[in-house]
N, C-alpha and C positions, 0 to 999 in steps of 0.2 A: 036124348036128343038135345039139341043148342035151341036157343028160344034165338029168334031175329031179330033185333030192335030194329024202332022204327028210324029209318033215316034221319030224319033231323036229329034223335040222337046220338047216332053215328059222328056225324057230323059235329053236335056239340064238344063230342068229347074229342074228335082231331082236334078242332078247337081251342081247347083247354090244355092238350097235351103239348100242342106249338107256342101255347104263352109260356108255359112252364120251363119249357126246351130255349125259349130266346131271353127268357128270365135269366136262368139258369148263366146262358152264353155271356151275355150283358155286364153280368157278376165277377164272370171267369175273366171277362175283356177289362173291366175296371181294376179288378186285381192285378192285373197284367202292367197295366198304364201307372199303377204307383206304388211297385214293384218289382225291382231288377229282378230279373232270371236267375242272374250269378248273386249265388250267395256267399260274399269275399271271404268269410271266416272259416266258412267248408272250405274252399275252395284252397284257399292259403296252406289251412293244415293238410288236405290232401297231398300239395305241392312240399311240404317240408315233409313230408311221408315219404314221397314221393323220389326226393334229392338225397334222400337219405338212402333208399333200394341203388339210387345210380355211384351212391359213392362207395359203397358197397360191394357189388356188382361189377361196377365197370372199372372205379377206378381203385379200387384194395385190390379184390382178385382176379381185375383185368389186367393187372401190370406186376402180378406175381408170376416167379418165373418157375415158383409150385404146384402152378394151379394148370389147368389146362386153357391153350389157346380157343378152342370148340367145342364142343358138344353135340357131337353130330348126331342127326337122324336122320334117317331118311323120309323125302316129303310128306308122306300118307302120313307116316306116324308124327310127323312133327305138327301137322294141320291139327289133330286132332288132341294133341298136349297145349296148342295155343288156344282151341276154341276160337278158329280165325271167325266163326259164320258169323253176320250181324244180324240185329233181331233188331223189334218194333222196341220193345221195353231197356231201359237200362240196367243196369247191374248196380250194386252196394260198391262203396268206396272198397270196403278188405277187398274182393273178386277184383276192381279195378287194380289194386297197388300190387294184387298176385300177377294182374296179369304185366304189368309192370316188370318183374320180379325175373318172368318166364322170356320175356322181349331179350330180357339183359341176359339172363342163363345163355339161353341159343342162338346167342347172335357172337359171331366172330369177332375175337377177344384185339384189335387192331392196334391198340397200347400194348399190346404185351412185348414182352422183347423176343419172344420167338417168332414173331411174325414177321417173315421176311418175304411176305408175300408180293405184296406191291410197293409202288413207289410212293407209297403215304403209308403212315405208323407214326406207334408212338403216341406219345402226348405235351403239351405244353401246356401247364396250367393258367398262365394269363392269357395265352391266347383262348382256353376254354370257359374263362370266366366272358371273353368279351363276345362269344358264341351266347352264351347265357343271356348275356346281356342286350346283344342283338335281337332274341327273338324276344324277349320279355318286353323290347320297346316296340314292334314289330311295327314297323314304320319302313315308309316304300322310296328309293333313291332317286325318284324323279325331278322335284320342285325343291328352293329352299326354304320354303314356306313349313312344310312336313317334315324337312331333315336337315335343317340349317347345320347341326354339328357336323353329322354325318358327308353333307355336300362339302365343308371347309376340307374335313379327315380325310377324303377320298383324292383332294385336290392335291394334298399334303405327300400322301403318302406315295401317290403315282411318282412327283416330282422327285422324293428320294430315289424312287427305283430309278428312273431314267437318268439320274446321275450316275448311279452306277454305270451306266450301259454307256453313259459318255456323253450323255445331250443338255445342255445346259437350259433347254429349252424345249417344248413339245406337249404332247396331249394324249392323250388314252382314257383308256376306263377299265373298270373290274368286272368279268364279261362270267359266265354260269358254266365255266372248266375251261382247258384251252384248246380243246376240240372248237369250240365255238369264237375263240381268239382267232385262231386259224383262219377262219371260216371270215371272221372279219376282217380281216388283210387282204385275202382276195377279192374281198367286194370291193375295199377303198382303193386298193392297186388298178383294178377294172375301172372302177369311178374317174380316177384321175387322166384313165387313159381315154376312156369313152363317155362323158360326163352324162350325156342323150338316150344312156341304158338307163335312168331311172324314171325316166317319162317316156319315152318310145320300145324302150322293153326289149327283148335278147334278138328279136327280127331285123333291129337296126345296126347288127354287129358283124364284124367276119370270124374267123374261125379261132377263137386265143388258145394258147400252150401255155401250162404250166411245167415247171421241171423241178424236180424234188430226187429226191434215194428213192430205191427201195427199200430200206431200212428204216425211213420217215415216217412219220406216225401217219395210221391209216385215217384220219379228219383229213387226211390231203382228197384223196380222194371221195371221201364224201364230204368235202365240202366243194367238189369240181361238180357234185353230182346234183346236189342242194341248190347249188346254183346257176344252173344252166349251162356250165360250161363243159361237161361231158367227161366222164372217166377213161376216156379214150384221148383224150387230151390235155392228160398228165403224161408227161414223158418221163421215164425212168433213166436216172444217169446212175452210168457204173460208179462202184465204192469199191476201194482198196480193199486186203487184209483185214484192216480193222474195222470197216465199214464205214469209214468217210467217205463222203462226196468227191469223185476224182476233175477239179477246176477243168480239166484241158475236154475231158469227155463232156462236161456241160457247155461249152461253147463250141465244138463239135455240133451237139444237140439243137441247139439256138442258130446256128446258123443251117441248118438244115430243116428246122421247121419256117424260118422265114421263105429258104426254097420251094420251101411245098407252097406257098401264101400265105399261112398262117402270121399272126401276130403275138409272138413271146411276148408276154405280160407280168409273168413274177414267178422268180425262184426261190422255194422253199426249202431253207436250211434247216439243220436240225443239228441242237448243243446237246449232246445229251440224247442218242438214240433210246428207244424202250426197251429194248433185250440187249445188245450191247453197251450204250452206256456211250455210244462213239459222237466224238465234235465233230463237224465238217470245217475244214480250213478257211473261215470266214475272212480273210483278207483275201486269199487270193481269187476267192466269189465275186465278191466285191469288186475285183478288177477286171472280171465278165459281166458283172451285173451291171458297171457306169460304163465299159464297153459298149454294150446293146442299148444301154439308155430302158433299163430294166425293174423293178421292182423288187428290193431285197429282203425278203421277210426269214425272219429267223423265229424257229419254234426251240424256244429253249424253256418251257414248262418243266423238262426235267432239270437239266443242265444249267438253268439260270443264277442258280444259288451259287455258284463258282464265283458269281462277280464279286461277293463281300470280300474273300478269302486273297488275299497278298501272295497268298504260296499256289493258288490254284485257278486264279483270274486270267493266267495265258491262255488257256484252254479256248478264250473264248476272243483271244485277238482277233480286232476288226470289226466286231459287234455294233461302234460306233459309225461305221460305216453303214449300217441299213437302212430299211427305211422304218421297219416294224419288226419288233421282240414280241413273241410270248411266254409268258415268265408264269409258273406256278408255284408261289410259295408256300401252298396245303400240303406239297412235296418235301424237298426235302426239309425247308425248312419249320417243316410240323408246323403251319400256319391253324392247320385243321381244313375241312372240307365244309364249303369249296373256296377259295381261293385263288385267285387266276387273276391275271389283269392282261389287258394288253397296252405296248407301250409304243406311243408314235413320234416321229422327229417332226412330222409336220407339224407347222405351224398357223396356217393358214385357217384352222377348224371344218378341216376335210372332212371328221366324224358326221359334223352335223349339218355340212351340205350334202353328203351322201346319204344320210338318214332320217333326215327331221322330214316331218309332217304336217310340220303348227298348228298342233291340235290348238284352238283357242279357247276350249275348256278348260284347260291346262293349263298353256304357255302363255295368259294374256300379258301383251305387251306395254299394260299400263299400271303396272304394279309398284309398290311403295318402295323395292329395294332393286337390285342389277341383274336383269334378264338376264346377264352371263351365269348366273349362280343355279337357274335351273337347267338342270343338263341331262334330263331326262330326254331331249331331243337328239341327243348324238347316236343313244342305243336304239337296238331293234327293237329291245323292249319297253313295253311298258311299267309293268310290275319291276321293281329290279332291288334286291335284296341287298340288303347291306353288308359286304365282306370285308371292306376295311378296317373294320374297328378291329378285328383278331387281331392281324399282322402290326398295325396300329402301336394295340396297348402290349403285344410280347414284342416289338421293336422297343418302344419306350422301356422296356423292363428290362431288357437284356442290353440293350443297346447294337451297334452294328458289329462291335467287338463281339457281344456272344453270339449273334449269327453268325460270324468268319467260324466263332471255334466249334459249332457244330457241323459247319460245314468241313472241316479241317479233322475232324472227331471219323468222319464217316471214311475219308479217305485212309486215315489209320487203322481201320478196321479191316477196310477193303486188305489194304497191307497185309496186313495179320493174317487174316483168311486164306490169302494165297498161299503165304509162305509155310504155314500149315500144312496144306494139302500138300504141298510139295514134300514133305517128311512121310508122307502116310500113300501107301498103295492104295490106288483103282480108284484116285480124282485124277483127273485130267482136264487140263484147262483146252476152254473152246479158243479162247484167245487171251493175251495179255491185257487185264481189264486197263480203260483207260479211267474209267470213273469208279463208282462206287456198285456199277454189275458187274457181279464175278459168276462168270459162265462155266461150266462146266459139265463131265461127263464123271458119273458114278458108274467102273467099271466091277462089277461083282466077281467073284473070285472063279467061280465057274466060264468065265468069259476071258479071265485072264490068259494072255500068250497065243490066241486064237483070233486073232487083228486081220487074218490073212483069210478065215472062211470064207465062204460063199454066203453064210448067211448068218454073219458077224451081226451088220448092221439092222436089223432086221428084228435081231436078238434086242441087239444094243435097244434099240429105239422102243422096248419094252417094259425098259428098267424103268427112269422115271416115273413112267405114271401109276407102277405097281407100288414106286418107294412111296409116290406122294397119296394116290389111297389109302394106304397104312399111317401114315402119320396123322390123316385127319380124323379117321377113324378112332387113332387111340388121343387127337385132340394133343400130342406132344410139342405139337410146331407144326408151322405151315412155309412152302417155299415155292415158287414156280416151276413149270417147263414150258418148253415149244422147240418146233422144229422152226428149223432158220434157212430158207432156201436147199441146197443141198444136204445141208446138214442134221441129223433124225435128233429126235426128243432129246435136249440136255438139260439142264437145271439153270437159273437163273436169283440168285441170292443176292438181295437187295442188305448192303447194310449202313444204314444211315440214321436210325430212330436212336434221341439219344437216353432211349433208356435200354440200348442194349450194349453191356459190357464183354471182357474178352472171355466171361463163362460160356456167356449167349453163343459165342462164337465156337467156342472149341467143344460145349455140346451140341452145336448144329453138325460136328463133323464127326462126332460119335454116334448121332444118331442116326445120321444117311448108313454108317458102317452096319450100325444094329439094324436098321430095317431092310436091307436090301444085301447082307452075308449070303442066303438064302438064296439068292436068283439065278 
């Protein structure tokens, strides 16, 4: 049996056990107060542990063209090779730098040079030292007070861009991809036409039309959708053969939505489609667009790097004619991710009548240097990441000269690649690339001469994604597909990274042979 003490010693000893318990606390809080948490010596060597697994890993045999681009598993079993679950307690440094070790294993090898997957690859190593260097200062683009360098670099380097594009003058900023660039042209197009949507809200408006491709990156319409003004009023303009924007069909367009009542507010061109690769005739937009008294925005996130290039800058005649570019140099010109700006001819600081808040937390107006320098007022955001310094310090390294010849590099490849297929049965071009996507169809030997079936297509639209399972599978290379309007699943081979030479290229077309003989 338990004997009962008597209460008051019950009590004494809660008593004694609560001083011990806020003793104890007291001790733990005072160590705390004259004692960093981070201990920098651990910390440091875990980090050169640490740089050493990624140089290793990502950038020896990520950028070998021996190694494999993947390492696939599939989900279940890959959760359980990472030990995704998080716990209360931490782990030891080694378990840490394993886990390290395993991030880099099975994560998609995007330097490699068989990776011809998207429109980003590759690598540039000063632009990845100033990625390094970005997060290691991790400091926010708001104020000049917290990123004095950073706000001069950003001011800097917009200004170069927009020379290219033709503006001796103007304004932008480096926006978090160019889906969201997009997105920002429509608001300031809207703003200038309706300036009483940013205080009276979408009720004080009539019905606006945007007009874009169908070929236009799909931020068109979700940035119609994002923002109030409905995906039902995006009109879609026919595009030729190669998929440009056909001028005479967009003011057809334009003036047919003004019949309905509606109020045409901004056409969305596109340099540089995402599966074609196709320009839209930006002058002669341009001459419907100051027709209508219209809004000219060009998304040239892909397509934009053509401006450096002497041999390949027509492409984007009339450019200087808009009102807004979106230019993605994390693209072709291997900026690194993310990378994006948006670039505006206005002058007036549209940005930041359309956007600012005056937080006076933040913005106060009685500060010891030039309110103009904080310019965290023009964006949506608040938080906003430093992406200049990449593009920055690999523009300073290479200069504009080595951006022209990378960009000049990708289109010689493009070359190459075609003319290839064309020597070798069962590639068939989707169309004459204008850029650096080379579209195509891998026709298998079993399909040959049989164009006339009933259930050709059907077949056809098979191939693709059986070739591209198999390759990721055996992790040899990676390449896209999609179907294109009428047209069933064909390939889509990006080549622009410049660490792929004409090996990369001519075993990308031995190996579509090798994997897909068979079908």
């Amino acid at each position: 049996m338990f004997c009962r003490l008597p209460l008051s010693v019950i009590k004494q000893q809660r008593f004694t056990r609560f001083l011990i318990h806020r003793t104890t606390m007291e001790s733990a809080n005072l160590r705390d107060l004259n004692e960093p948490l981070v201990d920098h010596a651990e910390g440091q060597h875990f980090l050169n542990e640490a740089f050493k697994i990624i140089v290793e890993e990502v950038l020896c045999k990520g950028t070998d063209a021996t190694q494999k681009v993947c390492e696939w598993k599939q989900p279940d079993e890959l959760s359980l090779l990472l030990d995704l679950e998080l716990r209360e307690t931490g782990e030891p440094q080694d378990r840490i730098l394993q886990r390290v070790r395993d991030v880099a294993k099975y994560s998609i090898k995007t330097s490699h040079p068989r990776f011809f997957n998207q429109q980003y690859g590759g690598v540039d190593y000063h632009s990845l030292a100033g990625r390094f260097l970005t997060e290691a200062l991790n400091t926010n683009l708001f104020t000049y007070e917290v990123a004095p360098v950073f706000v001069l670099m950003e001011t800097e380097v917009l200004k170069g861009l927009r020379q290219l594009v033709g503006w001796s003058e103007g304004d932008g900023l480096f926006c978090p991809g160019g889906s969201t660039s997009n997105m920002y042209a429509m608001n300031l197009a809207r703003y200038r036409l309706f300036p009483e949507v940013k205080t009276r809200g979408l009720w004080s408006l009539p019905r606006l039309t945007i007009f874009t491709s169908p070929q236009s990156h799909y931020s068109v319409q979700k940035g119609a959708a994002f923002l109030g003004i409905g995906t039902e009023n995006v009109v879609l303009v026919k595009v030729d053969d190669g998929g440009r924007m056909i001028p005479e069909d967009l003011d057809r367009n334009i003036e047919l939505s003004k019949s309905q009542g509606a109020v045409p507010f901004l056409v969305s061109c596109t340099s540089g489609t995402t599966v074609k690769g196709a320009f839209d005739p930006l002058d002669q937009i341009a001459d419907v667009c100051d027709k209508h008294k219209i809004w000219m925005h060009v998304d040239a996130a892909w397509g934009g790097s053509v401006l450096f290039s002497k041999q390949h800058r027509h492409l984007m005649k009339g450019v200087d004619r808009a009102s807004s570019v979106a230019w993605n140099p994390h693209k072709m010109l291997v900026a690194g991710l993310q990378c994006s700006t948006l670039l505006l001819k206005d002058t007036t600081n549209l940005l930041k009548q359309c956007h600012s808040a005056s937080a006076t937390y933040l913005f106060q107006q009685d500060k010891f240097y030039d309110m103009n320098l904080d310019i965290g007022d023009k964006s949506v955001q608040c938080s906003r990441k430093v992406d200049c310094l990449k593009l920055w310090l690999m523009w300073k390294a290479i200069g504009s000269a080595g951006l022209a010849e990378r960009v000049d590099k990708g289109f010689v490849h493009a070359r190459y690649l075609v003319d290839e297929m064309k020597k070798r049965d069962g590639f068939h071009l989707v169309s004459v690339p204008e850029f650096v996507n080379v579209c195509f169809w891998y026709i298998p030997p079993s399909l040959r001469g049989k164009e006339g079936s009933a259930d050709y297509q059907d077949r056809l639209a098979k191939v693709a994604p059986v070739i591209k399972e198999r390759m990721v599978k055996q992790g040899t290379m990676m390449v896209g597909y999609q179907p294109l309007g009428n047209l069933v699943n064909f390939f889509r081979v990006i080549v622009f990274s410049p660490v792929v030479s004409r090996r990369d290229v001519d075993f990308f077309l031995d190996e579509i042979e090798r994997l897909g003989k068979d079908l």
